[in-house]
DOMIRO-363430 format. One line per 5 residues: number of its first residue (from 1); for each residue z, y, x of N, C-alpha, C. Coordinates in steps of 0.001 Angstrom, whole numbers. Each point is the difference from the previous one (the first is absolute). Example, Ala and Ser with C-alpha at 12.3 -4.5 7.8 and 13.67 -1.06 7.14 Angstrom:
<rs>
1) 7800,-5690,13190,0,1190,-890,0,1200,900 ~ -720,1050,-350,60,1190,820,730,1090,-770 .
</rs>
This chain:
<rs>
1) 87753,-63361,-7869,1093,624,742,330,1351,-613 ~ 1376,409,-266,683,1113,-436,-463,1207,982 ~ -409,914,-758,-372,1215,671,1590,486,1404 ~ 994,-394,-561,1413,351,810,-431,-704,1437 ~ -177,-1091,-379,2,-1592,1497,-1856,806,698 .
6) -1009,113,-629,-538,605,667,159,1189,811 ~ 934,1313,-378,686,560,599,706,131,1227 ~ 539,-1053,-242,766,-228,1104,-569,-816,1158 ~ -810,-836,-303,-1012,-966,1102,-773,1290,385 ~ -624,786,-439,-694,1063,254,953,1159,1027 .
11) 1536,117,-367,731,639,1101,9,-846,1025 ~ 10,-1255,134,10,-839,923,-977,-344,1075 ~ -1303,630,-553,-1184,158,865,-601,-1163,-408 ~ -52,-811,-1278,-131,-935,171,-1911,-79,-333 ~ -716,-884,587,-1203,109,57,-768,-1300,-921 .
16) -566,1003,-744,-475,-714,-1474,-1872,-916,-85 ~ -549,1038,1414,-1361,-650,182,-154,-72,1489 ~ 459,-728,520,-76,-369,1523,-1523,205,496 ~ -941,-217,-506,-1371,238,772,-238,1315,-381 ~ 748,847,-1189,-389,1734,86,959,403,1365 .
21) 1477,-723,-112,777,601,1362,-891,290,1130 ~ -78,-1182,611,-1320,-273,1231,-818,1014,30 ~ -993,440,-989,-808,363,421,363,1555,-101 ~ 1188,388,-762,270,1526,68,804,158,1257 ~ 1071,-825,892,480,-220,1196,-1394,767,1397 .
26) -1081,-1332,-307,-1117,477,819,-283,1092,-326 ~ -462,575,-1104,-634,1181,-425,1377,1234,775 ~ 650,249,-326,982,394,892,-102,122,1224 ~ -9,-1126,824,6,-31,1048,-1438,680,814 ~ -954,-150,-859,-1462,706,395,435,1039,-111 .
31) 188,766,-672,318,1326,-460,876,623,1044 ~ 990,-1005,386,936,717,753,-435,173,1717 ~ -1342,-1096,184,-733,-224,1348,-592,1356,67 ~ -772,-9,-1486,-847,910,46,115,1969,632 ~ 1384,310,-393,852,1265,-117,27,-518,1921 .
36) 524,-484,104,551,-18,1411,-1111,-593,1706 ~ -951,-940,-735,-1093,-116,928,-1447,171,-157 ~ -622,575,-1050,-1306,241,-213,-573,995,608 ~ -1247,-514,902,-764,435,850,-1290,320,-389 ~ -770,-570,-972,-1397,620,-643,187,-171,-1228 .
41) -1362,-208,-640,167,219,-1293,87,-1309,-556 ~ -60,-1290,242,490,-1043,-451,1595,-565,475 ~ 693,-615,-846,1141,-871,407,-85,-932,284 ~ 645,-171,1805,-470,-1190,467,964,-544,625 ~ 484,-1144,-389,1368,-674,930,-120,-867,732 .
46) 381,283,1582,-147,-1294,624,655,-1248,-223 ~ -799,-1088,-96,232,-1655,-270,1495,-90,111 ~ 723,655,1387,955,-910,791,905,1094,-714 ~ 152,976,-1000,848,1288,73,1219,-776,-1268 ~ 1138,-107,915,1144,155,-647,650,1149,-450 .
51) 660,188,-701,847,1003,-700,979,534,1640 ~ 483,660,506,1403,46,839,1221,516,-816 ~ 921,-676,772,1002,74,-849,741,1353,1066 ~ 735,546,-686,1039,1060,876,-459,1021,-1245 ~ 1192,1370,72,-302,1098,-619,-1345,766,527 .
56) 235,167,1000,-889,1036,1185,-1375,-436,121 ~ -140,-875,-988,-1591,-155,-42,-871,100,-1150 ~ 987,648,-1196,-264,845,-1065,-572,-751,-1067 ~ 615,-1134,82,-515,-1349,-1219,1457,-89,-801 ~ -125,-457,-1356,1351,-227,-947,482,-1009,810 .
61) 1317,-537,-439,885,-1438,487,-1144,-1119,-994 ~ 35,159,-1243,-595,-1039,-375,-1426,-84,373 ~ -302,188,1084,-1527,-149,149,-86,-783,1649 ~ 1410,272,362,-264,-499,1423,-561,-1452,265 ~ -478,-337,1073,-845,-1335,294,-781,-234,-1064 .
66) -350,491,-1005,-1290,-362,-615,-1525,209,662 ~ -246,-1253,-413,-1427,-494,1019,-1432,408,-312 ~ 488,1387,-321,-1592,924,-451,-1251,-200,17 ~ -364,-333,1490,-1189,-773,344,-174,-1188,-358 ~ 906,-1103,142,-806,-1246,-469,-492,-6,-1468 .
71) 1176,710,-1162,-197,146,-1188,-1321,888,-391 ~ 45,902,1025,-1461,494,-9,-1137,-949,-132 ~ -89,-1093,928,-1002,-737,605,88,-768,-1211 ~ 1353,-562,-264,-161,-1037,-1901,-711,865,-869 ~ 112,1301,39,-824,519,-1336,-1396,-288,291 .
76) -131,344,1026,-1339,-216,537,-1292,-943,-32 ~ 856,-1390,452,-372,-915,-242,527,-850,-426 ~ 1148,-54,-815,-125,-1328,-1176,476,1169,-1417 ~ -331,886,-186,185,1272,-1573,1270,164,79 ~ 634,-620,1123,1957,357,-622,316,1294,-1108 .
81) 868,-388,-1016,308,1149,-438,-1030,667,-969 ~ -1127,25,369,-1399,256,-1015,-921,-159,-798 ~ 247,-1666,460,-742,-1222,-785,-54,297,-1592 ~ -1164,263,-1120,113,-2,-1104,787,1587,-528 ~ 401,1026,1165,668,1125,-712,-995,1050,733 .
86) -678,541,-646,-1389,1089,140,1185,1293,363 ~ 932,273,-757,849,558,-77,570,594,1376 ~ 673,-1306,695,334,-134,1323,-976,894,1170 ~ -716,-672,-547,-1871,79,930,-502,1676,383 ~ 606,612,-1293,8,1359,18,669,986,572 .
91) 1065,-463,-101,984,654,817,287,315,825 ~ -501,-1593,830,-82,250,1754,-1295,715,819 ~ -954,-196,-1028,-1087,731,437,98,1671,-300 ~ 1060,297,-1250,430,1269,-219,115,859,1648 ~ 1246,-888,54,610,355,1595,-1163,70,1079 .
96) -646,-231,-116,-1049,-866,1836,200,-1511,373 ~ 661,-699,-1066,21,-1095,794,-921,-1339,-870 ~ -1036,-385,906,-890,-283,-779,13,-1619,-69 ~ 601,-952,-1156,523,-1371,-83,-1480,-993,655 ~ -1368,509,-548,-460,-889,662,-797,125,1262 .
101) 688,730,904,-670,452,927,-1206,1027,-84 ~ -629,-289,893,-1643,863,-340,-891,-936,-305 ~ 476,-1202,-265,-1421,-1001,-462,-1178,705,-371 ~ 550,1028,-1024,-1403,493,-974,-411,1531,551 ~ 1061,180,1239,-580,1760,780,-1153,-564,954 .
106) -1149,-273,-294,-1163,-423,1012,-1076,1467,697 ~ 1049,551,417,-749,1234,711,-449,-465,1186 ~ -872,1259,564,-672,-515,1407,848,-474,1067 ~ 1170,1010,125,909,-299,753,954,-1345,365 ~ 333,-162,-1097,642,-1410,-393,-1155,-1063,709 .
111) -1166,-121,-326,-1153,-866,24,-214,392,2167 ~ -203,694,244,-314,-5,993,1376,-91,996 ~ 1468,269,-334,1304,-336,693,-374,-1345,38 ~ 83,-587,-1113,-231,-1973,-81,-674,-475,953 ~ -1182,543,41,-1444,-218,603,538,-98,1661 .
116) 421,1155,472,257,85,1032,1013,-944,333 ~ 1116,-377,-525,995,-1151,580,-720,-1077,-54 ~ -734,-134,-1142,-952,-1510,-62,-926,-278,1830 ~ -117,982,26,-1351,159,1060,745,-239,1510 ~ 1284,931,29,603,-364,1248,658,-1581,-134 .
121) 313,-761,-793,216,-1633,-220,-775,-326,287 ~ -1276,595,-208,-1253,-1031,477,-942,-21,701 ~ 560,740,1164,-1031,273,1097,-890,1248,245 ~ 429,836,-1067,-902,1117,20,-1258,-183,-1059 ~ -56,-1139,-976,-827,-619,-1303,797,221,-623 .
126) -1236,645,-1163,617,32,-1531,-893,-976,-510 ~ 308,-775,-488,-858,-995,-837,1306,-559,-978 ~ 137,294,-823,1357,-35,-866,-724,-1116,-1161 ~ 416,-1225,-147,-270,-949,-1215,537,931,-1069 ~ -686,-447,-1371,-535,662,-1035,1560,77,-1172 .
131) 653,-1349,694,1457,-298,-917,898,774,574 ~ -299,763,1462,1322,324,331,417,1149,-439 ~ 1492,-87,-290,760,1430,-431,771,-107,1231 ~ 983,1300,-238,844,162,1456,1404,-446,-522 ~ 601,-967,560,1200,-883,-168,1181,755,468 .
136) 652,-267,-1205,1318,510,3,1239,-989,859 ~ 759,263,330,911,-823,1043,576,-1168,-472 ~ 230,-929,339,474,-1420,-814,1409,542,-540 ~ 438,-703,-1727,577,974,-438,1597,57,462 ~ 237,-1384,1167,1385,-112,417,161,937,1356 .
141) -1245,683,508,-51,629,842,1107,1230,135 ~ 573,590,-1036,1074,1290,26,919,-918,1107 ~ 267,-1296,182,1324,-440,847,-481,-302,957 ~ -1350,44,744,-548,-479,1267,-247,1520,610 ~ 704,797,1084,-929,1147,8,-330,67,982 .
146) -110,-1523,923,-1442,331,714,-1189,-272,-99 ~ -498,-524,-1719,-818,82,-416,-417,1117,-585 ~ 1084,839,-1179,-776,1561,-117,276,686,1045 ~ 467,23,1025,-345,1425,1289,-1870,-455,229 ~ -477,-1278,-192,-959,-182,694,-1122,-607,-662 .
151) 325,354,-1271,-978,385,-1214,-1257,834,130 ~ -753,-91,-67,-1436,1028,717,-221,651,-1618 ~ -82,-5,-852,148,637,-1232,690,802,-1027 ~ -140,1042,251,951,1283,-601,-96,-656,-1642 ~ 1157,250,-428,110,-377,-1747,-504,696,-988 .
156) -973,982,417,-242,769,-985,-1775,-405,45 ~ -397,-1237,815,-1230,-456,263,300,-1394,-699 ~ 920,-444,-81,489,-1557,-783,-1125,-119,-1419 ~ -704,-1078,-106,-547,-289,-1078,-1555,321,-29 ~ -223,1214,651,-1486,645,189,-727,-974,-6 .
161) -945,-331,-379,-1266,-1204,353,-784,815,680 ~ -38,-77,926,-1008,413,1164,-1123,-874,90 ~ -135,-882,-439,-1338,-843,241,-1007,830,-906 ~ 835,-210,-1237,-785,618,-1031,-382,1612,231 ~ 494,445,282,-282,1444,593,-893,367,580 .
166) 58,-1161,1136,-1489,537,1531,-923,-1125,-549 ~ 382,-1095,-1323,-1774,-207,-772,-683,1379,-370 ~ 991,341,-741,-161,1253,-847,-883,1213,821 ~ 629,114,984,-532,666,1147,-1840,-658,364 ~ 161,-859,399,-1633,-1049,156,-801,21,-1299 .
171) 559,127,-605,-908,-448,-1438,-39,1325,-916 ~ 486,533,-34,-283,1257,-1279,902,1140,569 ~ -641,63,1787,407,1166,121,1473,1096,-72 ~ 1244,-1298,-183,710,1292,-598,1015,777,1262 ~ 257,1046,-316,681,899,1351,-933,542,538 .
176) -1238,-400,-110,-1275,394,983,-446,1160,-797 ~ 308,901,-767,-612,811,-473,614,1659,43 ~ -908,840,-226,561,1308,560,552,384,1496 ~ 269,1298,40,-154,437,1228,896,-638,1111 ~ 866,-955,163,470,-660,592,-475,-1499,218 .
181) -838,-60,-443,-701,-1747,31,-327,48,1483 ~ -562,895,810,-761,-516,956,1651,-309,1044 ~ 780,981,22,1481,-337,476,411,-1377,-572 ~ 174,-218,-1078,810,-1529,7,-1078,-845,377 ~ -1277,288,107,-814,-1267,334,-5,-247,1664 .
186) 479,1335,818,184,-327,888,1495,-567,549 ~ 793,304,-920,1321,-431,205,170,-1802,96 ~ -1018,-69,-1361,79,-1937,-39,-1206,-370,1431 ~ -1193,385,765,-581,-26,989,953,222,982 ~ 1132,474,363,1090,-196,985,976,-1076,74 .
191) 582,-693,-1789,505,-653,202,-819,-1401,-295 ~ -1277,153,474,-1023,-1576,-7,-433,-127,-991 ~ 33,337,-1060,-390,-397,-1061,-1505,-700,-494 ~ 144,-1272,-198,-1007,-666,84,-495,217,-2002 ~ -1473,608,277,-653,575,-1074,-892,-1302,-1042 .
196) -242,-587,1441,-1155,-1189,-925,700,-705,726 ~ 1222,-950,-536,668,-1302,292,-1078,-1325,-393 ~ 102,-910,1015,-924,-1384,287,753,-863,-1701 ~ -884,-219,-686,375,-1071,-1161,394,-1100,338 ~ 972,-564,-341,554,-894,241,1519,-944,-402 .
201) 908,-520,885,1250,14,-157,361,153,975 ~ 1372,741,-206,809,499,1448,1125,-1334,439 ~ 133,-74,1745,373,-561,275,1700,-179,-633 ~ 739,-1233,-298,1206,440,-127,684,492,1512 ~ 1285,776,-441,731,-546,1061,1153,-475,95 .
206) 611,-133,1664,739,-1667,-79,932,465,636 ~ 1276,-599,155,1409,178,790,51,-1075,615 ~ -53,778,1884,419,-1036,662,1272,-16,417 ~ 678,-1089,247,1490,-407,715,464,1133,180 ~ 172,1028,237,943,1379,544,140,933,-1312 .
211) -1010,-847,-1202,197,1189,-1253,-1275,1114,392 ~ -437,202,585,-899,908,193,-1385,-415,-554 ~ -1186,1020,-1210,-605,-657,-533,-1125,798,1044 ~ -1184,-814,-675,-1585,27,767,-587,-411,-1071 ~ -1465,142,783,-890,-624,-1074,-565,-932,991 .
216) -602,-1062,-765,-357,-1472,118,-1602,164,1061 ~ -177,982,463,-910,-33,1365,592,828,874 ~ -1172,645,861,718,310,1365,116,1598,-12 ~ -489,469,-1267,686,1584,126,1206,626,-108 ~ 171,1028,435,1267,551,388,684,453,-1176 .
221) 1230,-645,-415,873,884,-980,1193,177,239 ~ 453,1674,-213,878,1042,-295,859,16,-715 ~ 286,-750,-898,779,-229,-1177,1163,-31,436 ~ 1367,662,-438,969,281,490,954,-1113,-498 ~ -396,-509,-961,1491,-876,-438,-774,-669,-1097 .
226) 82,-1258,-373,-594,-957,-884,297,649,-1502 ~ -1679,161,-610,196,902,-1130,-1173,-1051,-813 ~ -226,713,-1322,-832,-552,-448,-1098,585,169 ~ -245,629,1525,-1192,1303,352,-1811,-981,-279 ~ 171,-1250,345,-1017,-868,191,-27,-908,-1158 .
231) -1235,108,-879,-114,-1395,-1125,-1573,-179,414 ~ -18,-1446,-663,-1478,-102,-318,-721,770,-865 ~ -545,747,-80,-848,1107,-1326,-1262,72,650 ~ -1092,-421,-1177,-1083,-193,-6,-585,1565,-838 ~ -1073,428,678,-474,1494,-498,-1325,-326,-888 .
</rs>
């Protein structure tokens, strides 16, 4: 193509790498969340957050109804936009906005927030199987929202393996050390935390007729909405 005809497709706005558009559109649009709603030191968009459209709400025209949050939640969990570009990856974390969640932020805090939602699902027991991580929302969920209003899991806990954590905890000690150990050890002693779990396999559990799950004897479960909270895992 003649440098002239590029020219002119180029006055035309015309767009030459559609997956760089996209992801500089989003990048934009973070940026522009960021200036106008950031509250700590990370960037964090809620799931359900559309763009609004009108002047008086201090967003460009071309940005209106863009679906911030769900595109959030695609980067999140399926790489939208990031997949294979390290590049990308940088950028948003430049800003505060961190593409793969906190999978890999395994602070106490994080570990013991988990802990505690785990524990109120289950009666006031922590006995967390060894596979479980903390589940992110089914990914058609952005269009159901009375499934995320009633999501028990903040997104910045998505991915954590908590099983592996409170092994970690049982077995080599970890969190338990220095001048705060005897505090988190009483923190997991509040929320049940079972220290020497019975060897074995855990019961599955089951959905009866109303959608509501249990487990397959006669103890009591809390579980708010059919998750993958219950597997068989052998310790």
């Amino acid at each position: 193509m003649q440098s002239k005809e590029k020219k002119q497709l180029d006055g035309l706005g015309f767009v030459w790498d559609v997956s760089e558009y996209n992801f500089v559109r989003f990048f934009r649009a973070l940026r522009h969340f960021d200036r106008l709603k950031r509250e700590n030191s990370s960037l964090r968009v809620p799931s359900k957050f559309v763009v609004p459209s009108g002047h008086e709400n201090g967003w460009p025209p071309d940005m209106w109804d863009y679906p911030l949050g769900a595109r959030c939640m695609a980067v999140r969990q399926k790489q939208l936009y990031v997949k294979n570009h390290p590049d990308r990856k940088q950028a948003l974390e430049d800003i505060g906005f961190r593409p793969n969640g906190n999978a890999h932020r395994l602070g106490w805090l994080d570990v013991v927030h988990a802990a505690a939602i785990y524990s109120q699902m289950h009666g006031r027991v922590l006995n967390v199987p060894l596979s479980f991580a903390v589940p992110a929302p089914p990914r058609d969920a952005e269009s159901n929202s009375q499934i995320m209003d009633s999501w028990p899991w903040p997104d910045r806990l998505w991915g954590l393996k908590l099983g592996q954590r409170l092994k970690d905890v049982r077995l080599k000690g970890a969190y338990m050390k220095g001048p705060d150990a005897h505090v988190r050890r009483a923190q997991l002693d509040n929320l049940g935390f079972v220290w020497h779990p019975k060897r074995g396999r855990r019961k599955r559990c089951i959905e009866d007729g109303d959608g509501e799950v249990g487990i397959n004897d006669d103890s009591p479960c809390t579980t708010i909405m059919k998750t993958d909270y219950c597997q068989i895992q052998e310790y």
